[in-house]
C-alpha positions as CSV (number, residue, x, y, z in Angstrom):
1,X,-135.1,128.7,-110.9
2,X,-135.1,125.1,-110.8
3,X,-132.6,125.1,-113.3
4,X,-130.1,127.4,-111.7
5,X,-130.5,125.1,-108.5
6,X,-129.8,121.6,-109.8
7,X,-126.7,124.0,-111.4
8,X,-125.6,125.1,-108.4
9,X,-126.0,121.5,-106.8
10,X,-123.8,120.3,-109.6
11,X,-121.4,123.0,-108.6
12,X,-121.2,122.2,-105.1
13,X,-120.3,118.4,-106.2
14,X,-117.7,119.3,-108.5
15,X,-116.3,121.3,-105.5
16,X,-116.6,118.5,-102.6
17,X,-115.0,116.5,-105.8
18,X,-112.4,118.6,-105.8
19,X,-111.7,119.1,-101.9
20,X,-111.8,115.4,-101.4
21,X,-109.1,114.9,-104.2
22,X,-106.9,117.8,-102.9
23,X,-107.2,116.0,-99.2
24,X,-106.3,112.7,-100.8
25,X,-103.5,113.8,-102.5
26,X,-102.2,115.8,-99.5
27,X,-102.7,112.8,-96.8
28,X,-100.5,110.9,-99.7
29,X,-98.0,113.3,-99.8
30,X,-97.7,113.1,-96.2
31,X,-96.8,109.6,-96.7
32,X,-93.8,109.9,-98.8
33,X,-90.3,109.5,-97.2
34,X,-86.9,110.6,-100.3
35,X,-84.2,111.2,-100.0
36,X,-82.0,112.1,-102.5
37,X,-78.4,112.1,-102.8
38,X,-75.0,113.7,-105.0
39,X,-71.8,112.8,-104.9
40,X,-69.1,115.2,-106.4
41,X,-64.8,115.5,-106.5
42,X,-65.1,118.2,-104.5
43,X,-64.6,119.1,-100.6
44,X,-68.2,120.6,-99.7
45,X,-67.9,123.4,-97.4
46,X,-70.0,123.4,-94.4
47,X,-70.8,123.2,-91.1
48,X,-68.8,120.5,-89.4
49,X,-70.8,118.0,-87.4
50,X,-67.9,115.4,-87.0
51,X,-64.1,116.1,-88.3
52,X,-63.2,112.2,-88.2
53,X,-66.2,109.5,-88.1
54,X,-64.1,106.6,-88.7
55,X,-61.9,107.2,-85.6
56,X,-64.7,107.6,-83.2
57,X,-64.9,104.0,-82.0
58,X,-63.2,100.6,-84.1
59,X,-64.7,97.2,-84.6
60,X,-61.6,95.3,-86.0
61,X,-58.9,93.4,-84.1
62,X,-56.7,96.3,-84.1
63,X,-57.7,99.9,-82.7
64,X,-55.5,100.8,-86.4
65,X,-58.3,99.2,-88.2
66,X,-60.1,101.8,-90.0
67,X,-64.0,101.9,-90.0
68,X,-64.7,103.8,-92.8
69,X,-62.5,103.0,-95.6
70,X,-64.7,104.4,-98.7
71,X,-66.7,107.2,-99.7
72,X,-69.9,104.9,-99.9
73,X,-69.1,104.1,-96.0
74,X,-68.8,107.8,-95.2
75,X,-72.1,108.5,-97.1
76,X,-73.7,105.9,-95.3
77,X,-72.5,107.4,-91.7
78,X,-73.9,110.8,-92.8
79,X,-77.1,108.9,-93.2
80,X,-76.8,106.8,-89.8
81,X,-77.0,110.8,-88.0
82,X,-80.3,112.6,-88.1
83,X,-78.5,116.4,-88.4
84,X,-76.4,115.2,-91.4
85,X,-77.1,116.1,-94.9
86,X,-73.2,116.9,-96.4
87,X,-70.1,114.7,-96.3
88,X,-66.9,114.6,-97.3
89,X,-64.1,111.5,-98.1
90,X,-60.4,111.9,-98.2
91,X,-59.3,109.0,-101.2
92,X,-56.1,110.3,-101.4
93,X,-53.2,107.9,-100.5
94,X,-51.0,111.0,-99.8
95,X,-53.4,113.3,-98.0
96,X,-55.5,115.7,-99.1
97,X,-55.1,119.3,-98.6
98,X,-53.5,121.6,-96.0
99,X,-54.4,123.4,-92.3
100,X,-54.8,119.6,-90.8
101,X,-52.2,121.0,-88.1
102,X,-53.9,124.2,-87.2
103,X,-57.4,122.6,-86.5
104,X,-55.9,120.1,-84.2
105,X,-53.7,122.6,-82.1
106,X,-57.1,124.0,-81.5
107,X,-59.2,120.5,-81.4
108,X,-56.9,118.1,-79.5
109,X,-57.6,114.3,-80.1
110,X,-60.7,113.0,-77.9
111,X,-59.4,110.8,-75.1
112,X,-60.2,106.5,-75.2
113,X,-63.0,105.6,-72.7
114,X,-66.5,103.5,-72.7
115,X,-67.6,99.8,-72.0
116,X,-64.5,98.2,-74.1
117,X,-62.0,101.8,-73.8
118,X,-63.5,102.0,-77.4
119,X,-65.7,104.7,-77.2
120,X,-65.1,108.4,-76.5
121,X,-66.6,109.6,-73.7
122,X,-68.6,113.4,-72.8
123,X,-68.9,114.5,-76.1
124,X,-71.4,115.1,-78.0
125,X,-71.7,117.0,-81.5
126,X,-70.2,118.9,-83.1
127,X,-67.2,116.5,-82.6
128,X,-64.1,119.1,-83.8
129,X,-61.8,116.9,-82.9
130,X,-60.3,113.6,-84.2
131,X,-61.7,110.4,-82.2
132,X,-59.0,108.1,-80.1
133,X,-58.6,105.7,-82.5
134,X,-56.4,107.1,-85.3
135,X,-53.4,105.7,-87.1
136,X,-51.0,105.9,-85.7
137,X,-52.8,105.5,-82.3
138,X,-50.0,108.3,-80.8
139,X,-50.1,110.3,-84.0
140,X,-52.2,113.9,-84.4
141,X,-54.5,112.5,-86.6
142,X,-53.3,114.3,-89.8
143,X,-51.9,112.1,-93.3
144,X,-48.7,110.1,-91.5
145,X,-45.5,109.1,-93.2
146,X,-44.0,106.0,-92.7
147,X,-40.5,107.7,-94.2
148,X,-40.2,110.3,-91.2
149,X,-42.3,108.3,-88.9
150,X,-44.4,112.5,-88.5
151,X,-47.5,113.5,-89.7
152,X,-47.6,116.5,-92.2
153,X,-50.2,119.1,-92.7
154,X,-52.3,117.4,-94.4
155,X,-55.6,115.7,-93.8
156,X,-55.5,111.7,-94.0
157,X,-56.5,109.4,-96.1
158,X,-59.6,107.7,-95.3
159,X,-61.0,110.7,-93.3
160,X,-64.8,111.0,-92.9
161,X,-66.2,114.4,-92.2
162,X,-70.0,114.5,-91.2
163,X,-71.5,118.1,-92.5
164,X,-74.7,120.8,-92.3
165,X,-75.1,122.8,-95.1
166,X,-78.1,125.4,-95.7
167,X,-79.3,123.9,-99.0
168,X,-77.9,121.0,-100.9
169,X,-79.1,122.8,-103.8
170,X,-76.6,125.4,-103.7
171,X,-73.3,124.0,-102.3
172,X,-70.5,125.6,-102.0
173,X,-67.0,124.0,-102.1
174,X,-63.9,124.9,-100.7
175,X,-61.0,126.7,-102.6
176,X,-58.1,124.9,-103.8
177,X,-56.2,127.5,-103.9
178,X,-54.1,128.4,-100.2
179,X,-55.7,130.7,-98.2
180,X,-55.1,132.0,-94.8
181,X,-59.0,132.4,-93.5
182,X,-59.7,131.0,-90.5
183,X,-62.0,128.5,-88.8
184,X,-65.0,130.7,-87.2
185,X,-67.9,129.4,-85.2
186,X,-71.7,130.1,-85.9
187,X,-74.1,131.2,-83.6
188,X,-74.5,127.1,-83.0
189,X,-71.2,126.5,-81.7
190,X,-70.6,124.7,-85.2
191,X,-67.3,125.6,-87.1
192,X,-67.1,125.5,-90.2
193,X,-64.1,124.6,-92.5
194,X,-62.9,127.2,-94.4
195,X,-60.5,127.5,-97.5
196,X,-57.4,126.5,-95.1
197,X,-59.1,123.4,-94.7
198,X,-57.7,122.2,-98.1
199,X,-54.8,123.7,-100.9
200,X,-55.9,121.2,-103.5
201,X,-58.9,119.4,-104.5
202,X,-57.0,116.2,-105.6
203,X,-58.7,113.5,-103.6
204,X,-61.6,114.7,-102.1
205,X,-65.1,113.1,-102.5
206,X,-68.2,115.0,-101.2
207,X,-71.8,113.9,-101.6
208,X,-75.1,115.4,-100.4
209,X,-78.3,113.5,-98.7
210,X,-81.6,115.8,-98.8
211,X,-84.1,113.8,-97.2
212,X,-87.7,115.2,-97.8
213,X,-89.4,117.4,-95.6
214,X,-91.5,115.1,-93.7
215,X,-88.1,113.0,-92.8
216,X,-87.1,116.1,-90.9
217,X,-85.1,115.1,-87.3
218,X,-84.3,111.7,-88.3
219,X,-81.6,109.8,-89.8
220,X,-81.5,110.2,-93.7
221,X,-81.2,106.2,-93.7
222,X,-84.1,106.0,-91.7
223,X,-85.8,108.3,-94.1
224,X,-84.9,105.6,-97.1
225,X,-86.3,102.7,-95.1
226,X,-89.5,104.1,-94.0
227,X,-90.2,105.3,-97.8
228,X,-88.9,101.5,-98.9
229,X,-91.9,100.0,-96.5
230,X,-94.8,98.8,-97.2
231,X,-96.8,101.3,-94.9
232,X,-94.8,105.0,-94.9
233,X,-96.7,107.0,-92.5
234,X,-96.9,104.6,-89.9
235,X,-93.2,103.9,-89.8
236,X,-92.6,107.8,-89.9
237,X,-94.7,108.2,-87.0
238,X,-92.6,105.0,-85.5
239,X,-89.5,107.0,-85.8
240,X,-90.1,109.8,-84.5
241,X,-91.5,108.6,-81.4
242,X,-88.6,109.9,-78.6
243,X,-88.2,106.2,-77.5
244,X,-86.7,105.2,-80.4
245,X,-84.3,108.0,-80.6
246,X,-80.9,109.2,-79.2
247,X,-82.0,112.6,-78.4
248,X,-80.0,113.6,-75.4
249,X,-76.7,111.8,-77.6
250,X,-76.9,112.0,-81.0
251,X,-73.0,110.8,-81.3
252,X,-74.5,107.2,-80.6
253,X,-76.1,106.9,-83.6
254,X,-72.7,106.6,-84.7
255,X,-71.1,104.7,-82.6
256,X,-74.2,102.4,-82.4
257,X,-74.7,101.8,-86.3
258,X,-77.8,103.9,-85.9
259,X,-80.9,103.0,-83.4
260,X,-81.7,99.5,-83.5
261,X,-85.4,100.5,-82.6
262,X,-85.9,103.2,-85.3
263,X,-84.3,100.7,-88.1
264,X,-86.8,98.0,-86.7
265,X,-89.5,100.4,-87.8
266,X,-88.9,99.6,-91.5
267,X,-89.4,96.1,-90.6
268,X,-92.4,96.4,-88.4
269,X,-94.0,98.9,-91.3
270,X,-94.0,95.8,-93.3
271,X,-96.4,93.2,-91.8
272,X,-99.7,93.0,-93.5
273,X,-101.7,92.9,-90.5
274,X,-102.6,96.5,-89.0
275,X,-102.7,95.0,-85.4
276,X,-99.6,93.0,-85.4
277,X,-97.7,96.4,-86.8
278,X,-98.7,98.0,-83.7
279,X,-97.6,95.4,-81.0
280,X,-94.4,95.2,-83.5
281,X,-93.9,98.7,-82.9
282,X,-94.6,98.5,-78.9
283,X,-92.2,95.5,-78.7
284,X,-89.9,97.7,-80.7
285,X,-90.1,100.8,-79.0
286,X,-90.7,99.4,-75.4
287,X,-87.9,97.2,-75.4
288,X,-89.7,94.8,-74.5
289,X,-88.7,90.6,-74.9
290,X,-91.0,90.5,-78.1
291,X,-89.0,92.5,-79.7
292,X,-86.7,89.4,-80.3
293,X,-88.8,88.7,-83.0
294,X,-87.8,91.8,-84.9
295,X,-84.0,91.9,-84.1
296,X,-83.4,88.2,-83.6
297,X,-85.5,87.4,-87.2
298,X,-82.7,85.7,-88.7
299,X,-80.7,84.5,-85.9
300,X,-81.2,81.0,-87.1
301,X,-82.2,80.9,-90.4
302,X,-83.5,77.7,-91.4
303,X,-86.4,79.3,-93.2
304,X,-88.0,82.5,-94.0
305,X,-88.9,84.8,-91.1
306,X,-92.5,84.9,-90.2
307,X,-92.2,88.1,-87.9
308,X,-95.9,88.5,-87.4
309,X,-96.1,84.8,-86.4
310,X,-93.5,84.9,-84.1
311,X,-95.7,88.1,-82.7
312,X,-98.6,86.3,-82.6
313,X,-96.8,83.3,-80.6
314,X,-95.4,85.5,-77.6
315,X,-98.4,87.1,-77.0
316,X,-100.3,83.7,-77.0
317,X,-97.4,82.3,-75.2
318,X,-96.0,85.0,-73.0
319,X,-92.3,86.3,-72.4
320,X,-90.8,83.3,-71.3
321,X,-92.1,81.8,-75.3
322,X,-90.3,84.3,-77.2
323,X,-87.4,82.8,-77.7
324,X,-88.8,79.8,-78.8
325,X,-91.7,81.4,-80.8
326,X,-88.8,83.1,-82.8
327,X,-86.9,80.2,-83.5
328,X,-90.2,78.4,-84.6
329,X,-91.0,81.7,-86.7
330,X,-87.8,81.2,-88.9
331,X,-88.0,77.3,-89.0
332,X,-88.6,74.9,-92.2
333,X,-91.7,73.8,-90.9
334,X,-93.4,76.6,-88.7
335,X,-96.5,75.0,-88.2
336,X,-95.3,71.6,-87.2
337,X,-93.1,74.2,-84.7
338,X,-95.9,76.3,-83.6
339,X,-98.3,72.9,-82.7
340,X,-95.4,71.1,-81.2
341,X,-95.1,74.3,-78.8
342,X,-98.7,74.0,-78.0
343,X,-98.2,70.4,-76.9
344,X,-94.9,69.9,-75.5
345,X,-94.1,70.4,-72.0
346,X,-91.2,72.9,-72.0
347,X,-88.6,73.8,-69.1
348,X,-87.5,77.5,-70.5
349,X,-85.7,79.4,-68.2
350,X,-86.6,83.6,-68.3
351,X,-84.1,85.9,-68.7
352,X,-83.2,85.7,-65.0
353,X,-82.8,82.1,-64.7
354,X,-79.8,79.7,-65.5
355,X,-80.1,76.5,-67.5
356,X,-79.5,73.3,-65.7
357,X,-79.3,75.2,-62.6
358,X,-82.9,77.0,-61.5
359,X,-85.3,73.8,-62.4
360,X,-85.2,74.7,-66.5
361,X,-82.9,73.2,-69.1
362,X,-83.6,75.9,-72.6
363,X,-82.3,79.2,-72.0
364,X,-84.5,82.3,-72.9
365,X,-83.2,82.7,-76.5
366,X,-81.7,78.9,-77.1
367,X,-83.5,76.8,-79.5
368,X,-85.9,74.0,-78.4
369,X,-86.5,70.3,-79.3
370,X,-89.7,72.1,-81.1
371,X,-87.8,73.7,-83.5
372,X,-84.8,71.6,-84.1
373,X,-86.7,68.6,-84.9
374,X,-88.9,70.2,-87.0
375,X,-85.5,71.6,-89.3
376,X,-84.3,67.9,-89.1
377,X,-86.9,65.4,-89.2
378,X,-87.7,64.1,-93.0
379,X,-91.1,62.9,-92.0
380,X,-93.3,63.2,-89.0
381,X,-92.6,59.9,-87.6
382,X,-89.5,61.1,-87.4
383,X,-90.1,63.8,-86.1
384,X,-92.0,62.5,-83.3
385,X,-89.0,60.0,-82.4
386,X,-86.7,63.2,-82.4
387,X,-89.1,64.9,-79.8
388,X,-89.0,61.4,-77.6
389,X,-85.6,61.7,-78.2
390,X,-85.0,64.8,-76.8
391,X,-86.8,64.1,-73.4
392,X,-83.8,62.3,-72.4
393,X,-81.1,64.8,-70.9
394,X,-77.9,62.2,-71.4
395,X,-78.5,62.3,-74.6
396,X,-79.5,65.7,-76.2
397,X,-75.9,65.6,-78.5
398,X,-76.9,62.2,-79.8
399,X,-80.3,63.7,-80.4
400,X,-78.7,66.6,-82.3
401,X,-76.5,64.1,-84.4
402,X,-79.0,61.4,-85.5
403,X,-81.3,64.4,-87.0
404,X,-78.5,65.8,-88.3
405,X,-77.6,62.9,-90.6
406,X,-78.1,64.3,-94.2
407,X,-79.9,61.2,-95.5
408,X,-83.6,59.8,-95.3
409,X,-85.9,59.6,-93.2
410,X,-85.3,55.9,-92.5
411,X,-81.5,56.5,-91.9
412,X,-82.6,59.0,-89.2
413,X,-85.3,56.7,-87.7
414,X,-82.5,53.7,-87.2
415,X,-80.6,56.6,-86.0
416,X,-83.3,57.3,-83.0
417,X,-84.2,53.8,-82.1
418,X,-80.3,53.0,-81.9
419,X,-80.2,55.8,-79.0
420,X,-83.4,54.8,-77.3
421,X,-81.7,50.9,-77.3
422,X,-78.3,51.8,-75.7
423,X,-79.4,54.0,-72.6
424,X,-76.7,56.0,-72.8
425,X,-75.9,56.6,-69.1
426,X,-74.6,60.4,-69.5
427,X,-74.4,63.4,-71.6
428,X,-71.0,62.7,-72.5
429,X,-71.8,59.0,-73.8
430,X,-72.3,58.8,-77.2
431,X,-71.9,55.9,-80.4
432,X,-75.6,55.7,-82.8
433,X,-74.6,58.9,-85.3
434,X,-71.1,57.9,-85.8
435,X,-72.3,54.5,-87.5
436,X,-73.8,56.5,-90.0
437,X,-70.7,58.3,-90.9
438,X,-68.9,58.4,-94.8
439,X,-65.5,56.7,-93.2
440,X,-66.8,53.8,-92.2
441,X,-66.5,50.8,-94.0
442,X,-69.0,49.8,-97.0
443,X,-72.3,47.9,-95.7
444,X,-70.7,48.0,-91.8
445,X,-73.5,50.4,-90.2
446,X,-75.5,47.6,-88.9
447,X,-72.7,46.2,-87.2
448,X,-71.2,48.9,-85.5
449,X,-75.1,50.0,-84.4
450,X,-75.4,46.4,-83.1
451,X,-72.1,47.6,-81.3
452,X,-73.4,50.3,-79.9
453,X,-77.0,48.9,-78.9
454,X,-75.5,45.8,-76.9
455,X,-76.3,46.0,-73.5
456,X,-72.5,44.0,-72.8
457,X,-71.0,47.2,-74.1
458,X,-69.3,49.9,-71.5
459,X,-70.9,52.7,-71.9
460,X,-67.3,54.4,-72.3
461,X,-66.8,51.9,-75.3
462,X,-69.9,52.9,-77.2
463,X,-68.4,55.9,-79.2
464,X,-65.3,53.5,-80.2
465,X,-67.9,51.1,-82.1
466,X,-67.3,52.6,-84.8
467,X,-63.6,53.1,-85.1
468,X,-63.6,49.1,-85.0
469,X,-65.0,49.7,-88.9
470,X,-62.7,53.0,-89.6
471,X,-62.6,52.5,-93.4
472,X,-58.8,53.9,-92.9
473,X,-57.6,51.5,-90.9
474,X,-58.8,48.3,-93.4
475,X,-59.4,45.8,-90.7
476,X,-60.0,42.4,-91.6
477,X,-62.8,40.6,-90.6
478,X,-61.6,38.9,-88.4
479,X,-59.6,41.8,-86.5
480,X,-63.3,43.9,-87.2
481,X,-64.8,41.0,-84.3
482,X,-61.9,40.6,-82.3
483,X,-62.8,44.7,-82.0
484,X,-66.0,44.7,-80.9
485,X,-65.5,41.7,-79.1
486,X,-62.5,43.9,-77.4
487,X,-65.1,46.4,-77.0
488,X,-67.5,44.4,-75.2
489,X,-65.7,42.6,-73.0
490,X,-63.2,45.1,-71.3
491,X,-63.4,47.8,-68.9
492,X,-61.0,49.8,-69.3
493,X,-60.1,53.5,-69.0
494,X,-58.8,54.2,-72.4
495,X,-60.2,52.2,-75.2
496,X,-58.3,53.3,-77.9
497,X,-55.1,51.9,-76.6
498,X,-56.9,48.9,-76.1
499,X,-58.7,47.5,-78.9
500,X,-58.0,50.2,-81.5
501,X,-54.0,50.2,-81.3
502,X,-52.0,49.7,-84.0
503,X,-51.6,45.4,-83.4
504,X,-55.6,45.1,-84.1
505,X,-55.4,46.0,-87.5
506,X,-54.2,43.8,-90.6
């Protein structure tokens, strides 16, 4: 009996064994985000979600100026709309096919509207016809000859068609051959293309994207990114939440490049830290100002992004921070960035406020003294100087220069102490970088900073201190003194007429 017991308690173990394994391997499965995709020279027969996707909206100087131009860009706008799982690319110069006329009796060109007359306006999917912005603008929409100055029959080059088929397993492709069938509509309101659509194959590209089940309802790029990130599940369940998406408008994941919120997901799937992912996906989702630190992550660029320390800086610092906690996050020395923000006494404006104008000089998203000294300064002695530099309003732009100077850290230290010694009077007034330039003269820094520093020197004459030791101009010695000597001792409106004209040199 005893025996038959400790046998049925090994059962039961190997059993729990084997539940716990099966639940494991389903909550992984649950975490896994494909897609796969095909790509055949064939026109894929389906249901159409968009006839033309490249002339929905245009982004180059001309309204002419194609959007899609390639069969990688079409694929990657079938992936940009959640219903999409078929495409297809016209690649031939000529045209491809036949029946473009039909269709557009019956589907007249949308009509130019939105924010920038870009966009089309009160449609939604399916889109049957073409968008505003063909070429020719006035034209149909079908392949156009420059010869006749008429469109034929045939579809154009370049044209992107966004498709539904049942199964991307089991495609079917339409005829080559002529045929007279006609469009019909499915119980959806979607038409499909029939073998009219095309009378020749010649030119056409079609691929497939069949994203995996759990991908279902969004965007097949979206799909891609979520399985790409570090953490799957959590950026599915980002996705799908409703206030990421374009529900009530699919058409504007198109004509937005997809949803900026459910590509942040990706991103925010990525940070280490299980509590920072979620305020990354609040800021995302919420719109809120913190989600600068997602879409503004390389707005500057000096050094890696640090996403989650940007996070952790607006919500230490509040709204008002985030632009400067992002520009710390992505500087090339975040710490010295982050302390300096924990120490200096910043005027940043909010969102609603204007620079210069409502008792705060940094706007909302501008960069601070924090963050540009820290990229500039070669050692923390500079550093400091660029911050005391900074505190001065007349002279932000000679602040900017000096740390700009690509040498060392002395250079930019003479730099800083040359601004603090000529009290420049005004924002305009400027003199100390300039003596540090490549065209001056060989070993004639320190006397055009001596120039510039002299309290008997205009104001209005300190940026022409260095012109007096132009290396292109060869002054003498002598003519170099009666310069600055020129400089000093004359107010005048226009110094370069002056004491730089051509009699002064030689």
């Amino acid at each position: 009996m005893m025996g038959r017991v400790r046998s049925l308690g090994s059962l039961h173990r190997v059993i729990y064994a084997y539940w716990f394994l099966l639940l494991l391997y389903r909550g992984s499965a649950a975490t896994q985000c494909t897609v796969e995709s095909t790509i055949v020279p064939k026109n894929i027969a389906g249901d159409v979600l968009v006839l033309s996707a490249g002339s929905l909206s245009y982004t180059g100087p001309h309204p002419s100026s194609p959007t899609i131009t390639s069969a990688a860009e079409c694929a990657n706008a079938c992936g940009l709309l959640p219903s999409c799982n078929a495409w297809t690319f016209c690649s031939s110069q000529s045209g491809c096919g036949s029946g473009c006329s039909s269709w557009v009796a019956k589907h007249p060109k949308l009509p130019a509207g939105g924010p920038a007359n870009r966009d089309p306006v009160g449609v939604d999917l399916p889109i049957l016809g073409f968008g505003p912005w063909t070429y020719p603008q006035t034209q149909n929409g079908c392949q156009y000859s420059f010869s006749t100055d008429r469109t034929s029959d045939a579809w154009p080059h370049g044209l992107c068609t966004l498709k539904r088929v049942p199964d991307t397993k089991k495609l079917q492709f339409v005829a080559p051959a002529a045929a007279a069938a006609s469009q019909r509509a499915t119980a959806a309101g979607i038409v499909t293309e029939s073998a009219a659509a095309a009378t020749s194959a010649d030119g056409w590209i079609s691929g497939t994207l069949s994203a995996s089940k759990d991908c279902q309802g969004l965007p097949p790029n979206v799909c891609r990114a979520c399985g790409a990130s570090k953490d799957p599940a959590s950026c599915l369940r980002c996705a799908k939440d409703a206030r990421g998406q374009f529900n009530k408008k699919p058409v504007k994941y198109l004509i937005s490049k997809g949803s900026k919120a459910q590509d942040a997901c990706a991103v925010c799937a990525g940070l280490a830290d299980a509590t920072q992912e979620e305020r990354c996906f609040e800021c995302i989702l919420d719109g809120k100002r913190c989600s600068t630190c997602v879409y503004g992550s390389r707005m500057w660029g000096y050094g890696k992004p640090d996403i989650a320390a940007c996070l952790a800086c607006s919500a230490k610092k509040g709204g008002r921070y985030v632009g400067a906690c992002n520009a710390c996050a992505q500087s090339s020395s975040p710490a010295r960035c982050f302390a300096c923000l924990d120490t200096q006494s910043l005027q940043i404006c909010n969102t609603t406020q204007q620079p210069g104008r409502d008792g705060c000089n940094i706007g909302p998203n501008d960069q601070t003294p924090c963050d540009l000294c820290s990229n500039a300064a070669q050692s923390d002695d500079v550093f400091r100087q660029c911050l005391a530099c900074h505190t001065d309003p007349n002279v932000q732009q000679e602040c900017l220069d000096c740390g700009n100077i690509p040498t060392t850290a002395a250079t930019q230290a003479r730099c800083f102490a040359c601004v603090k010694a000529a009290r420049f009077p005004s924002f305009a007034s400027t003199g100390c970088a300039a003596c540090f330039s490549s065209w001056l003269m060989a070993g004639k820094t320190q006397s055009c900073l001596q120039c510039v520093e002299s309290s008997t020197t205009p104001a209005a004459a300190k940026a022409s201190c260095s012109s007096c030791v132009d290396a292109t101009a060869a002054r003498s010695q002598a003519l170099q003194q009666k310069c600055f000597s020129c400089l000093k001792g004359t107010q005048v409106k226009d110094y370069s007429a002056t004491c730089l004209d051509p009699s002064m040199r030689r």
